[in-house]
C-alpha positions as CSV (number, residue, x, y, z in Angstrom):
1,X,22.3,-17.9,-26.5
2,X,19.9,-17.8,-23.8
3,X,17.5,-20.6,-22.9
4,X,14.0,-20.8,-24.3
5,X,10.2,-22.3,-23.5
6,X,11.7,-26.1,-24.4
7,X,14.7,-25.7,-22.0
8,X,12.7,-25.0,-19.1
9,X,10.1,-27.3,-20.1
10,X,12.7,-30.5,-20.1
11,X,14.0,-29.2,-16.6
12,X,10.6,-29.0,-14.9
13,X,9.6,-32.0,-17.1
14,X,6.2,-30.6,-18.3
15,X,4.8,-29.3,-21.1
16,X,5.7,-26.4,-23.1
17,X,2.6,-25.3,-22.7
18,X,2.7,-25.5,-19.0
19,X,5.6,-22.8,-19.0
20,X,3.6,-21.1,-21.2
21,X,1.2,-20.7,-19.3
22,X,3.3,-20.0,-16.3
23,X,4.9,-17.1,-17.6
24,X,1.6,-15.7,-19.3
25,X,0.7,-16.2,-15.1
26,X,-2.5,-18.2,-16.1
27,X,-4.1,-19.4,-13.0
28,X,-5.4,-22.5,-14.1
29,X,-1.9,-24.2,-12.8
30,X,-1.2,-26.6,-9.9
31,X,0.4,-24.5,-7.1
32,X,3.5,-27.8,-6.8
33,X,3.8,-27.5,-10.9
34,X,3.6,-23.5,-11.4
35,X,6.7,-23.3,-8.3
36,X,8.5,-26.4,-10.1
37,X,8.3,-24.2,-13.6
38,X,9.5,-20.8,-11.9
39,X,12.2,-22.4,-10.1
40,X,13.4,-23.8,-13.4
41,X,13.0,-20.8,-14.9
42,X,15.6,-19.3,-12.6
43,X,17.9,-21.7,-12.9
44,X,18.2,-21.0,-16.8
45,X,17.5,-17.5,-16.4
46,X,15.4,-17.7,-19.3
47,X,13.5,-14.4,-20.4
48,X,10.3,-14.0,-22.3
49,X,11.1,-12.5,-25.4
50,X,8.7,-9.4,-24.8
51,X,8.0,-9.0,-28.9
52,X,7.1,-12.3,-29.4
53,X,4.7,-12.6,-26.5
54,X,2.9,-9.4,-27.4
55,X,2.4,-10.9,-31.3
56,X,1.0,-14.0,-29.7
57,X,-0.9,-12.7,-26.9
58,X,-1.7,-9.1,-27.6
59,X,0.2,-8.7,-24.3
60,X,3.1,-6.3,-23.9
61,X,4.2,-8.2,-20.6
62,X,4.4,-4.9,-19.4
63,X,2.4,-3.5,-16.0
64,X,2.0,0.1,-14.5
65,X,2.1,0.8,-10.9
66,X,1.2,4.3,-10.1
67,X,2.1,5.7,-6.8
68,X,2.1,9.5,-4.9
69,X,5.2,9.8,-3.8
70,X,8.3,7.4,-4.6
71,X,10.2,9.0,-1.7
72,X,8.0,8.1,0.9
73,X,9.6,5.5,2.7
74,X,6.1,2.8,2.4
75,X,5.7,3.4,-1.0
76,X,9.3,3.0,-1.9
77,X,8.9,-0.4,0.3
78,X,5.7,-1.3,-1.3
79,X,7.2,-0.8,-5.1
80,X,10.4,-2.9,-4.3
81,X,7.7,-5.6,-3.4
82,X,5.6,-5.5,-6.3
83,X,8.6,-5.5,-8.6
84,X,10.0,-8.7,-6.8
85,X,6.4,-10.3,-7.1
86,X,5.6,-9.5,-10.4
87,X,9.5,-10.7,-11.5
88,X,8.1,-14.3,-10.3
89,X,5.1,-13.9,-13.3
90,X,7.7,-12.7,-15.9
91,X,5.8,-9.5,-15.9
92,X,8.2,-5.9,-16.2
93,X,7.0,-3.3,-13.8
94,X,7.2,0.3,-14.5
95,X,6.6,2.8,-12.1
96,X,5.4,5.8,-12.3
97,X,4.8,8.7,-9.9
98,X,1.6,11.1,-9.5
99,X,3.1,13.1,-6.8
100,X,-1.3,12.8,-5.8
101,X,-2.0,15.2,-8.3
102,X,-5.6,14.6,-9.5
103,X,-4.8,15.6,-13.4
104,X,-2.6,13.0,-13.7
105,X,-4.3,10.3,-11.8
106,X,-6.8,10.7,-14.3
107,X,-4.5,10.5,-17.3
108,X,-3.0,7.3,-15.8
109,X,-6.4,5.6,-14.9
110,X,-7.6,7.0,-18.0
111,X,-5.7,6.2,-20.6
112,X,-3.6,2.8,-19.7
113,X,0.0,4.2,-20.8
114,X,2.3,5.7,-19.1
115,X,3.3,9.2,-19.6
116,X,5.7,7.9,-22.4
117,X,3.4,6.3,-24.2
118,X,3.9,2.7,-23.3
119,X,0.7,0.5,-23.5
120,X,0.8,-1.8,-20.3
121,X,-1.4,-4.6,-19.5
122,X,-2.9,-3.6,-16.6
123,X,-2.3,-0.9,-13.7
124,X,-2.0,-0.9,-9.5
125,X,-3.0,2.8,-8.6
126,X,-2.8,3.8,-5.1
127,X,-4.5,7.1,-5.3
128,X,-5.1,10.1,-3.5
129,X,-6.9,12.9,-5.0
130,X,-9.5,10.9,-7.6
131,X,-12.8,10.0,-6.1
132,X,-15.5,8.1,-6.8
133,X,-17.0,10.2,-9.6
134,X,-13.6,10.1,-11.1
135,X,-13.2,6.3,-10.9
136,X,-16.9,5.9,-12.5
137,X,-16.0,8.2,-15.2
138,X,-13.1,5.7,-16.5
139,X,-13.5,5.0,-20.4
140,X,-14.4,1.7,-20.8
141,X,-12.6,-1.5,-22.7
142,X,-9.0,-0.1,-21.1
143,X,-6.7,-2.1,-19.3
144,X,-7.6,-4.0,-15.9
145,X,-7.0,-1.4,-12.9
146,X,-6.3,-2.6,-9.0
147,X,-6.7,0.4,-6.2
148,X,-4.5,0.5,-3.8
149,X,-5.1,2.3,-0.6
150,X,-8.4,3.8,1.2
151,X,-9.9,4.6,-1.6
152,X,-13.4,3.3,-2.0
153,X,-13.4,1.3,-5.4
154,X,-17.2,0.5,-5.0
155,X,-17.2,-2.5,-7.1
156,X,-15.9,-0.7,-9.6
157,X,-12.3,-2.5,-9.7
158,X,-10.9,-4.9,-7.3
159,X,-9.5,-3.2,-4.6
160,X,-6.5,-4.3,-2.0
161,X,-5.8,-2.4,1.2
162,X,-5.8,-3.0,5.4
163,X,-8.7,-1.8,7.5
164,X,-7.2,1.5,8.8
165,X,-10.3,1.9,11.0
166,X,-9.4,-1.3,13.2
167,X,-5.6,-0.7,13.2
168,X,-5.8,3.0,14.0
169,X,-8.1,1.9,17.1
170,X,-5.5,-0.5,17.9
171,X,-3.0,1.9,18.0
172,X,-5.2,4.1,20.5
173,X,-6.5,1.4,22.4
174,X,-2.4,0.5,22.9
175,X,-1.7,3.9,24.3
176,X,-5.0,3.6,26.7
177,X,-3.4,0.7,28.0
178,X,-0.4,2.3,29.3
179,X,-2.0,4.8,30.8
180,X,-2.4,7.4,28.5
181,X,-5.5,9.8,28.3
182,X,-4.8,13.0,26.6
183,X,-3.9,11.4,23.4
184,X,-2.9,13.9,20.5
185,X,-3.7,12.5,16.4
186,X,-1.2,14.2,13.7
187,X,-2.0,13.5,10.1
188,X,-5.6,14.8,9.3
189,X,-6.0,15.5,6.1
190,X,-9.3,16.8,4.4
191,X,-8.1,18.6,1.3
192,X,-7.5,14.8,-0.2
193,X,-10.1,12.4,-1.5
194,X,-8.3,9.0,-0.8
195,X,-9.7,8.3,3.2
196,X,-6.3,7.3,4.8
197,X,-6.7,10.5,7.5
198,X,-10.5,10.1,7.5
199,X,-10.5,5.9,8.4
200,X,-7.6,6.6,11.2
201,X,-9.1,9.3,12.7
202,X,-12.3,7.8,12.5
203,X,-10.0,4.5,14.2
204,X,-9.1,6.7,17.0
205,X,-11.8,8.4,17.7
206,X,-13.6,5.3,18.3
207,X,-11.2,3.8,20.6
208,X,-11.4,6.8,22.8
209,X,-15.1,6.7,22.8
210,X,-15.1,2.6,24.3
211,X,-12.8,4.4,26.9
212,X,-15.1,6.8,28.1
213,X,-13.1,9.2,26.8
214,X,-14.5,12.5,24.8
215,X,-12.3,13.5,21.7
216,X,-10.6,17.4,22.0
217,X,-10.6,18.7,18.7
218,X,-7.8,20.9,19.8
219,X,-5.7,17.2,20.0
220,X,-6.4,16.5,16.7
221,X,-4.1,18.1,14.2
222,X,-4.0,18.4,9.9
223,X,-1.2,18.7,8.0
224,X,-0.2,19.4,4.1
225,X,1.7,16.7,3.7
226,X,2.8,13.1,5.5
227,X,6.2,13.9,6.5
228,X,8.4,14.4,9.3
229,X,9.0,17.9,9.3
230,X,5.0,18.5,9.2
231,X,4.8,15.5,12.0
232,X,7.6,18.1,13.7
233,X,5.3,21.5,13.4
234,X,2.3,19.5,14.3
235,X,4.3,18.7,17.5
236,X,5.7,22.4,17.9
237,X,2.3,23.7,17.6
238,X,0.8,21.7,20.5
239,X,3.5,23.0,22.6
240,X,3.3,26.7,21.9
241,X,-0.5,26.1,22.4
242,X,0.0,24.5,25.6
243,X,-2.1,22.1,24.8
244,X,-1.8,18.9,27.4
245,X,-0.9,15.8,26.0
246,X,0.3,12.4,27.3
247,X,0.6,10.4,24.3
248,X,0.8,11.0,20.4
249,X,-1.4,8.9,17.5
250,X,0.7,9.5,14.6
251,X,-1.2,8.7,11.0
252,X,2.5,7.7,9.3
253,X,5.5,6.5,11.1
254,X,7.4,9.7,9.1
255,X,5.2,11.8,11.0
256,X,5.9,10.4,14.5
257,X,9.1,10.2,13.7
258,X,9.6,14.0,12.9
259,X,7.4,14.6,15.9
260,X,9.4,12.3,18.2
261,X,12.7,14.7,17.1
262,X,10.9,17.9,18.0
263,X,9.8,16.4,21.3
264,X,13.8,15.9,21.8
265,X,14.6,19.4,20.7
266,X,12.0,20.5,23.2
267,X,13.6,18.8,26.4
268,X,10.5,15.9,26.0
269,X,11.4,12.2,26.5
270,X,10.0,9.7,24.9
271,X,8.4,7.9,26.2
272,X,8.7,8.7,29.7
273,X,7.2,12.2,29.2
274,X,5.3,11.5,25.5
275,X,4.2,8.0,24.4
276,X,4.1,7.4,20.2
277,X,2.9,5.5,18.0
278,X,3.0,5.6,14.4
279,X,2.0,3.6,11.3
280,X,3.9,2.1,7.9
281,X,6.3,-0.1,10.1
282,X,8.9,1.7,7.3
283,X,12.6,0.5,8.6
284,X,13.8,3.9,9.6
285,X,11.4,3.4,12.7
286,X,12.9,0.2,13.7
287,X,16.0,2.0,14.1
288,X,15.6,5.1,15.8
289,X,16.3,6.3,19.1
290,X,13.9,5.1,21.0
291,X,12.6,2.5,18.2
292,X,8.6,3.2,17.3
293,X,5.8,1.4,17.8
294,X,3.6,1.0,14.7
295,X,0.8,-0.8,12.6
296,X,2.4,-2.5,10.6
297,X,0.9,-3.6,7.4
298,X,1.6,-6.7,5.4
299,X,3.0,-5.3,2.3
300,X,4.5,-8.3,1.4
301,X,0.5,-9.3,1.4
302,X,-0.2,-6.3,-0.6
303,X,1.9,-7.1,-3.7
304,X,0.9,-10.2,-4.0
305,X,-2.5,-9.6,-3.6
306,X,-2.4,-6.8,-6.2
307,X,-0.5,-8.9,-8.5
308,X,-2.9,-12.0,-8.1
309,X,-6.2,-9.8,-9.4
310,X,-4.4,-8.4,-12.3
311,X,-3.9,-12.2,-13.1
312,X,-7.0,-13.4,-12.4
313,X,-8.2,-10.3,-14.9
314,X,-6.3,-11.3,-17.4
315,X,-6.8,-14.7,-17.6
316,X,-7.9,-16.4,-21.3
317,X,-11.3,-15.8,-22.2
318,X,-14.3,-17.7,-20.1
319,X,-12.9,-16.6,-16.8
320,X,-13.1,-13.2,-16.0
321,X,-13.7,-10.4,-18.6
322,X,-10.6,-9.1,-18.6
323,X,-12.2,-5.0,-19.0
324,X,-11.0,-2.5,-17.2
325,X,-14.2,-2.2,-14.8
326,X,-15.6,-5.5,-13.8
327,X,-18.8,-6.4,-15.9
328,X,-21.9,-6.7,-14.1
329,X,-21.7,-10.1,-13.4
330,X,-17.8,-9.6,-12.0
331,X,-18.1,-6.7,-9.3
332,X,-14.6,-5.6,-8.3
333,X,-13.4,-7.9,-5.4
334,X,-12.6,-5.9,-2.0
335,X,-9.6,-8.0,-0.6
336,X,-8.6,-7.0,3.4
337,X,-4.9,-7.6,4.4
338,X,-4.0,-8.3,7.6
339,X,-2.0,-5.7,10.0
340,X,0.0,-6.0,13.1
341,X,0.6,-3.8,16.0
342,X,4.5,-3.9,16.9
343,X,5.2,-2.9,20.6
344,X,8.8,-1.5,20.6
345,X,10.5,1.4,23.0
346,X,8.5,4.5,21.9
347,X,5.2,3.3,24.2
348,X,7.4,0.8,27.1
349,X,5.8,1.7,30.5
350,X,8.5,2.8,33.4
351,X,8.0,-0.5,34.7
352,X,9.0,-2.3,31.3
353,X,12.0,-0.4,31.0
């Protein structure tokens, strides 16, 4: 028989209510008590009884996270994370994936079930082809929603993402610091809504302009899609086009890295001939040959981030209205993780080496 609210209660020595209220991830609980409850709650292995919980609570203990593409290697990341975090708050994750189409986006924002009809409590959506007019459209009295991503919630949802415009200009301002001037960008994007291309080129564009430097348009190349074989046309296109470059701004580390293996195929080195950079910090680029330099985001930051609004949302009554769009008086919070710029082998100067 498995253990229950009292057994963890006795070994954490609080209330019942306290674990309660731990596992219904009420805020209202000291930080020292809620980590004495959950490490208890390990220890026994005790879990809710879903059922039960929804009869009490009207709460399914269930949450939906909705990303574009599961086999993206940040995304994949970023969903292990938020499943770990939300395992912590006894909540059940299920994921599901819009592969960016903007039908389904809507469906999912929409309608607060997933495609097989589960009702879920509330929902992280990292979209990429809704925009504002479809975020504002939203049915009211649904489910608490958290964005994800670039897209501009404008107060209509609380919103969790890095500033892409600072990092990308990092990532530039990196390159102009060994050296480099004819810096190529691969990943614009302006078929989609969501702003990830847009705020990094708008990053580097900026970072060449405090260099003196003016932008080539012919240096800055779109693609369909975010991976490495269109990071590898990207590349092969500059080269048949002749177009002189010194350094590559890649918007996704699965673009540089494609890029980085048609440089190779080419007779390039990197980065003796070509300097990279790319962005995610996803593992494959802390292992390839050379290893790439990256933004790295705090994902770890993200989850937990994400998972702390949906709480705060659905916290009892005389809180926060737990709506899906804030009320007037509760605009969507916009919540800024911090990023890193990791230096590794793809941008060492001769003289590092």
């Amino acid at each position: 028989m498995g253990a229950s609210l009292k057994d963890v209660a006795q070994r954490a020595g609080v209330s019942i209510r306290t674990v309660s209220n731990v596992v219904n991830d009420f805020p209202l609980v000291a930080p020292a008590t809620r980590e004495r409850v959950q490490r208890a709650i390990e220890e026994l292995q005790y879990r809710p009884n879903a059922a039960a919980r929804t009869l009490r609570g009207g709460r399914s203990g269930l949450i939906g996270l909705v990303l574009p593409e599961l086999a993206s290697p940040y995304f994949g990341e970023l969903a292990a994370l938020v499943t770990e975090a939300a395992e912590r708050r006894a909540w059940t994750v299920l994921v599901e994936q819009s592969g960016g189409d903007a039908d389904r986006e809507r469906r999912l924002l929409d309608g607060g079930r997933t495609p097989g009809g589960q009702a879920v409590d509330g929902l992280l959506l990292s979209p990429w082809s809704l925009g504002a007019a479809d975020l504002r459209a939203r049915p009211a009295g649904g489910p608490p929603v958290v964005l994800l991503g670039e897209q501009d919630a404008d107060g209509l949802f609380d919103h969790v993402a890095i500033d892409n415009v600072t990092a990308a200009a990092a990532a530039t301002h990196h390159l102009l610091a060994t050296g480099r001037r004819r810096i190529a960008a691969i990943g614009l994007q302006p078929h989609l809504a969501n702003g990830t291309a847009e705020q990094r080129h708008r990053g580097y564009r900026t970072a060449l302009a405090e260099a003196g430097i003016r932008p080539d348009p012919a240096l800055e190349l779109e693609v369909d899609r975010l991976h490495r074989p269109d990071g590898a046309a990207a590349l092969r296109r500059l080269v048949e086009e002749t177009r002189r470059f010194d350094a590559l701004f890649c918007f996704t580390d699965q673009l540089a890295l494609g890029a980085m293996r048609a440089l190779y195929q080419l007779g390039g080195r990197v980065p003796d001939d070509v300097a990279v950079v790319g962005f995610d910090d996803i593992e494959d680029g802390r292992f390839s040959t050379p290893s790439l330099t990256t933004i790295a985001p705090d994902k770890a930051a993200i989850a937990e981030a994400a998972l702390d609004c949906l709480a705060t949302r659905l916290a009892p009554a005389g809180a926060i209205p737990s709506s899906g769009t804030p009320a007037a008086g509760n605009p969507g919070r916009s919540i800024v993780i911090p990023h890193q710029l990791v230096v590794r082998e793809s941008t060492a100067t001769r003289t590092h080496r």
